[in-house]
C-alpha positions as CSV (number, residue, x, y, z in Angstrom):
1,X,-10.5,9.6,1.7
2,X,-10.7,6.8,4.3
3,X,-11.6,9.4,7.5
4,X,-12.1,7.2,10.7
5,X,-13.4,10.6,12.2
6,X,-17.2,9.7,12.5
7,X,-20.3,12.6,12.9
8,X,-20.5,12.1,16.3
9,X,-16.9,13.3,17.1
10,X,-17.2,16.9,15.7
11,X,-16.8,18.5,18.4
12,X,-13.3,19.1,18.1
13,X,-11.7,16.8,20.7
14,X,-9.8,13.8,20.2
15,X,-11.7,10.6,20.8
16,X,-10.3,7.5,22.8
17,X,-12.6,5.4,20.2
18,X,-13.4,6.2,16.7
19,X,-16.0,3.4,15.2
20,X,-15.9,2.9,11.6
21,X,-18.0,4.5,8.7
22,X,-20.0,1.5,7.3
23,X,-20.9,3.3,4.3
24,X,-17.2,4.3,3.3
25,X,-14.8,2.3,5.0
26,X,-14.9,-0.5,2.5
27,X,-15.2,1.3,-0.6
28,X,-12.6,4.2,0.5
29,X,-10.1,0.8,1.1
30,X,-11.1,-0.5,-2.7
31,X,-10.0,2.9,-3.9
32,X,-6.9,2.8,-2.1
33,X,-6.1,-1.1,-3.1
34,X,-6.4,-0.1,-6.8
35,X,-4.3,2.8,-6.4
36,X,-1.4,1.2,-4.5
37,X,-1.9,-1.8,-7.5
38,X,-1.4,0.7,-10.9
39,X,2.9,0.7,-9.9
40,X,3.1,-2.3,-7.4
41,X,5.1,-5.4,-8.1
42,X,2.2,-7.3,-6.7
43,X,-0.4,-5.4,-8.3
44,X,-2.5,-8.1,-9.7
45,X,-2.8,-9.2,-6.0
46,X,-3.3,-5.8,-4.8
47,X,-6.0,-5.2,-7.3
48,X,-7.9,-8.7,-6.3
49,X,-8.1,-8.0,-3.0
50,X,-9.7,-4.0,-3.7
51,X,-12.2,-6.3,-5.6
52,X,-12.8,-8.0,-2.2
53,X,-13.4,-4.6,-0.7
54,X,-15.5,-3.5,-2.8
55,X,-17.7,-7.0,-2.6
56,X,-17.5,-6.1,0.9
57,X,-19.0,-2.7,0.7
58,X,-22.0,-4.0,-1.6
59,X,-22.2,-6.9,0.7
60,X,-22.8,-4.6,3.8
61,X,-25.1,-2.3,1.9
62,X,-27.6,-5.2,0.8
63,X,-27.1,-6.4,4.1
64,X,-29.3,-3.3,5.4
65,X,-30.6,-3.7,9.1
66,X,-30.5,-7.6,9.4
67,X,-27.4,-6.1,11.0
68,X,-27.9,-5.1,15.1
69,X,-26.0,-4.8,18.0
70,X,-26.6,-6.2,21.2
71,X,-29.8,-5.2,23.5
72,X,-29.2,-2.4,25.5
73,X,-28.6,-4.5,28.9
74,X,-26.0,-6.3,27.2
75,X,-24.0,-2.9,25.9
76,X,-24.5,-2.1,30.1
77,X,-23.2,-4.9,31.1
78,X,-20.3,-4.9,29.1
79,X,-19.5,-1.8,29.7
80,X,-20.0,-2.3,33.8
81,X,-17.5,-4.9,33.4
82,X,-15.2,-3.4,31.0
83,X,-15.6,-6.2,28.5
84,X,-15.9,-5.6,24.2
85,X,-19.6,-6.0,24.1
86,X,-19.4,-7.6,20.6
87,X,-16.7,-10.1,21.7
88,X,-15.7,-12.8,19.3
89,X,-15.6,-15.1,21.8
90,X,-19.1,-14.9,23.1
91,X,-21.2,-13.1,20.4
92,X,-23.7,-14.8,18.7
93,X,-23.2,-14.3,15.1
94,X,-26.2,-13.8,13.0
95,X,-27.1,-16.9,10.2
96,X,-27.2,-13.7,7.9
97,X,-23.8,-13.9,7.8
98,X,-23.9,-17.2,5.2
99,X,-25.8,-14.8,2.5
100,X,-23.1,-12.1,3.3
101,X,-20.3,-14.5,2.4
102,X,-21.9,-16.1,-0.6
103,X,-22.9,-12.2,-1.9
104,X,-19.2,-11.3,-1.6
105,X,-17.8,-14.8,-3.0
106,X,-20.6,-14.5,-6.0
107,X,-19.0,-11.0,-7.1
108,X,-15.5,-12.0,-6.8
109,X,-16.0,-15.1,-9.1
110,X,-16.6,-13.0,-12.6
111,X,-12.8,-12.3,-13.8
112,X,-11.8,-14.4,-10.5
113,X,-7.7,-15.3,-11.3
114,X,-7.9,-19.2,-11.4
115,X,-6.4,-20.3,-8.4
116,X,-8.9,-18.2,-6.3
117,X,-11.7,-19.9,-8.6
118,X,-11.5,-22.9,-7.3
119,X,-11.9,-21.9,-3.1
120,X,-14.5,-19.6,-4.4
121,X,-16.5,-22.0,-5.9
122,X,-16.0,-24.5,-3.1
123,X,-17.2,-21.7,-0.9
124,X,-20.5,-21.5,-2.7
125,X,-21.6,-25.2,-2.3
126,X,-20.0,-25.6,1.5
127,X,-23.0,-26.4,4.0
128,X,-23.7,-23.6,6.7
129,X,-22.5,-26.2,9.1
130,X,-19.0,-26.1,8.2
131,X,-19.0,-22.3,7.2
132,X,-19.8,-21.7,11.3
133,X,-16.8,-24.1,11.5
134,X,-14.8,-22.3,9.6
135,X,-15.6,-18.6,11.1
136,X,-15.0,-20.4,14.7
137,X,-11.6,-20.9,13.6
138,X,-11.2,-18.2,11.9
139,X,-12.3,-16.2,14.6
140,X,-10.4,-18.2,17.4
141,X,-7.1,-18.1,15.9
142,X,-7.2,-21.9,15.6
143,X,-7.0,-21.9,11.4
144,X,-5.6,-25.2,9.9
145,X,-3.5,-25.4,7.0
146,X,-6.0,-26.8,5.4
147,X,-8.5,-24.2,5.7
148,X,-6.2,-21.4,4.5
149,X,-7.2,-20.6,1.5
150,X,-11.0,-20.1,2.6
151,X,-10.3,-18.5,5.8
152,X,-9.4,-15.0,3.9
153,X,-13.3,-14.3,2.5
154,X,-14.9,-16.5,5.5
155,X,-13.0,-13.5,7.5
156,X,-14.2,-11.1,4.8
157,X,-17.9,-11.6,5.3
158,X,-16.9,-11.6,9.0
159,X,-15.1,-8.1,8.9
160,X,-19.0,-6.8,7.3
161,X,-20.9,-8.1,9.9
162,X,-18.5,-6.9,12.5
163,X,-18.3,-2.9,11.1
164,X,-22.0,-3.0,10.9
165,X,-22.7,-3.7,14.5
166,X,-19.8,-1.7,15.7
167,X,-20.9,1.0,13.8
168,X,-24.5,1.3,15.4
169,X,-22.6,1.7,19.0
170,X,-22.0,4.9,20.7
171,X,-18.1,5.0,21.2
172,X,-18.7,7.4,24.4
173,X,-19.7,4.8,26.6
174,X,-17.3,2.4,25.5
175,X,-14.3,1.9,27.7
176,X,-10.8,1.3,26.7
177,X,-9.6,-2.0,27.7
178,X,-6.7,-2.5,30.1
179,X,-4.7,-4.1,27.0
180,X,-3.5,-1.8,24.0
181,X,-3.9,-4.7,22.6
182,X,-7.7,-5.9,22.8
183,X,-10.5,-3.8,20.4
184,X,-12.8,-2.0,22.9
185,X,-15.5,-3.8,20.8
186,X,-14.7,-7.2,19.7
187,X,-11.9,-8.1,21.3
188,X,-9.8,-9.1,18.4
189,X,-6.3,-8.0,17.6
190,X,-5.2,-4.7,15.8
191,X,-3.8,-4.9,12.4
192,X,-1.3,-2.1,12.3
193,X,-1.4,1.6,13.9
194,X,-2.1,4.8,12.3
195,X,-0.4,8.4,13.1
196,X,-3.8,10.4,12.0
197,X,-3.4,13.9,10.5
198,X,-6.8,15.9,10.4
199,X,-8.8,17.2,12.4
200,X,-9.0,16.7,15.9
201,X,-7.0,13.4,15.7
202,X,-4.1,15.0,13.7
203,X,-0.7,13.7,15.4
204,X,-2.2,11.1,17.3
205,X,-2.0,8.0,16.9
206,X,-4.4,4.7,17.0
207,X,-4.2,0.9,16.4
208,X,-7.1,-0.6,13.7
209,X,-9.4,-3.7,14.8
210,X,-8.4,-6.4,11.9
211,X,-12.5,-7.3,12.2
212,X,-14.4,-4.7,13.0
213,X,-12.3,-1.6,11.7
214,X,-12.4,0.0,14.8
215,X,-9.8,2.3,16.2
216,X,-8.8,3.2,19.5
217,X,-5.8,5.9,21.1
218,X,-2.3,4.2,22.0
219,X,0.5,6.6,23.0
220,X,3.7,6.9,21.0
221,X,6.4,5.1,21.4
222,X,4.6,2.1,23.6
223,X,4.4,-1.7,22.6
224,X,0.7,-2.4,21.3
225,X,1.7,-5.5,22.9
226,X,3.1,-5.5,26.1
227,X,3.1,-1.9,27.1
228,X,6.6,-1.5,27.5
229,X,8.1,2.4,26.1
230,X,11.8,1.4,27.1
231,X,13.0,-1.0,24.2
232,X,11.1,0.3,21.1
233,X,12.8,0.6,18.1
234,X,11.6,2.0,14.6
235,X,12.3,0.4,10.8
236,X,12.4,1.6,7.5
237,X,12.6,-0.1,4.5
238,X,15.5,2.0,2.3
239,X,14.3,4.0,-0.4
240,X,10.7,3.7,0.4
241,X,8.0,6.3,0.6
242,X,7.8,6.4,4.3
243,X,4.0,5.7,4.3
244,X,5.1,2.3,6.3
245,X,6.9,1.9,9.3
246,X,7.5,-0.8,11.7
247,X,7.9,-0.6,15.4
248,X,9.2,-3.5,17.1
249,X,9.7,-4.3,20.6
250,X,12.9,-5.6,22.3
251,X,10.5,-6.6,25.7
252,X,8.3,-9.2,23.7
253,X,10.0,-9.4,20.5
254,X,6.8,-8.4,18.4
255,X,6.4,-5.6,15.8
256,X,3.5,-3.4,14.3
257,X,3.3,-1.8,11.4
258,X,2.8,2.3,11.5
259,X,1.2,4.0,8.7
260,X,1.8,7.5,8.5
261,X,-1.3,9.2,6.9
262,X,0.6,12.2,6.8
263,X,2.6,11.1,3.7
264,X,-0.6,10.5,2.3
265,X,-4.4,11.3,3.6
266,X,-5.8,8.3,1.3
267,X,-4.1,5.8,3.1
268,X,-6.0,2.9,4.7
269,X,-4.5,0.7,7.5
270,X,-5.4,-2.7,5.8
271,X,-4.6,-1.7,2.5
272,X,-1.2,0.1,2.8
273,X,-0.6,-2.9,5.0
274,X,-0.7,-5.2,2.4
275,X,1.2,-3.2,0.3
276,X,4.3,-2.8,2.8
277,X,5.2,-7.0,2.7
278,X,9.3,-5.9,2.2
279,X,8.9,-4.3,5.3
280,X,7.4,-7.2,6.9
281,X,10.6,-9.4,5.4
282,X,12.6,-7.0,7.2
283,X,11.4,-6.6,10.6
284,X,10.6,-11.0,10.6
285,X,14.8,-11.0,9.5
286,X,15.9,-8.8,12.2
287,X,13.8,-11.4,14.4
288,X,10.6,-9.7,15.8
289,X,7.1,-11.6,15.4
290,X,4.3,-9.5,13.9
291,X,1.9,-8.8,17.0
292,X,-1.7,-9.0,14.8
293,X,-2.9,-10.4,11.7
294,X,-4.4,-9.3,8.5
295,X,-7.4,-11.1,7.7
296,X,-7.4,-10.4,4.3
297,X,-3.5,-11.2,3.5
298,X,-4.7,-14.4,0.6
299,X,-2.1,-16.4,-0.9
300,X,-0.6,-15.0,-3.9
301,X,-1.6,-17.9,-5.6
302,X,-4.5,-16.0,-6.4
């Protein structure tokens, strides 16, 4: 099971911040991608991207401790001024990153469907130079249309470095930023939100960094976006399992997805994501703007 419920939060109270599990995360989401691909009507798709997870986990495992946060001045200084200390605006990523990517693109290429051959094998032969280019984008929400199709495993290899370092951080002396909807760590955008239901997090609920797979505490019933707790409305897709909910907002007009890992304790925030796109037709229909992104959301060309 994908447990965001790290070692260090055993003592039976309910974290503000949970940091990811580098050694699980990744594989725990394959696992869930190939289970939510055996009876899915886009379960070749489904089943490519566990592959991607699961490059990802072998990528972050090879990648050992060429992987560190920030000095420890740095973590202070964030924290005095209540700023992610791994921001994606200001850290300097590490050059290991290029092996990372080409590890991850080199496993996905054996049984790779065709139209994900060809990025793939552009990938391997594009010059560090323009990889950095790409991850500034990437990481800047500034993506072209004609990046698209790379931008998915350039933000793969980004999500590995990204849980590594957040990992090694001690989520106790991180502070919640004044936004719902900023990571305490990187700064990036949550994905979709999660209503946990063991241990000391059961009934709670928390929104999931789409980089570093960090999660921090929202209340119920409050926009991830804009705060407000007066014009929030829930959706269901009919005849569905329940695992997948949206909440949208009538103060901003945005919508997040809420996955319910009550209806299921394997669920994983990226993976049942992906798998809930009817619900995302839905809530887009009734006219509400999906607040984060999913970096891993690849055309279905491939």
């Amino acid at each position: 099971m994908n447990s965001p419920l790290s070692a260090q939060h055993s003592t039976g109270e309910a974290p503000a911040i949970v940091l990811p599990e580098p050694h699980s995360i990744f594989l725990a989401r394959a696992e869930r991608f190939d289970a939510l691909a055996l009876h899915h009507s886009l379960g070749e798709w489904l089943g490519f991207v566990g592959r991607l997870s699961r490059a990802q986990h072998k990528a972050l495992e090879a990648a050992g401790t060429d992987l560190t946060p920030p000095a420890a001045e740095t973590l202070e200084r964030a924290r005095k001024h209540r700023i992610p200390p791994v921001s994606v605006a200001t850290f300097q990523r590490p050059l290991v990153w290029h092996d990372i990517l080409r590890n991850i693109v080199g496993d996905l290429l054996e049984n790779a469907p065709i139209g994900a051959r060809e990025t793939l094998d552009a990938l391997l032969v594009t010059s560090a130079e323009e990889l950095d280019k790409l991850a500034e984008k990437q990481l800047n929400g500034e993506p072209e249309r004609a990046d698209m199709a790379r931008l998915p495993y350039i933000a793969a290899a980004m999500q590995v470095v990204f849980t590594s370092i957040a990992s090694q951080l001690d989520a106790s002396a991180l502070p919640l930023m004044e936004a719902h909807s900023t990571c305490p760590v990187c700064g990036s955008h949550p994905v979709v939100s999660v209503i946990r239901s063991e241990g000391p997090v059961a009934g709670l609920r928390y929104v999931h960094c789409t980089l570093c797979n960090t999660e921090w505490q929202v209340p119920h019933a409050t926009c991830v976006s804009c705060g407000d707790q007066e014009r929030v409305t829930l959706h269901e897709v009919d005849g569905d399992d329940g695992i997948a909910r949206a909440e949208s907002c009538g103060a901003c007009e945005s919508y997040m997805k809420l996955i319910v890992q009550g209806r299921n304790v394997r669920v994983d925030p990226i993976a049942d994501d992906l798998a809930s796109v009817a619900l995302d037709v839905l809530v887009d229909d009734a006219g509400f703007v999906r607040s984060g992104p999913n970096y891993l959301l690849i055309g279905t060309e491939a």
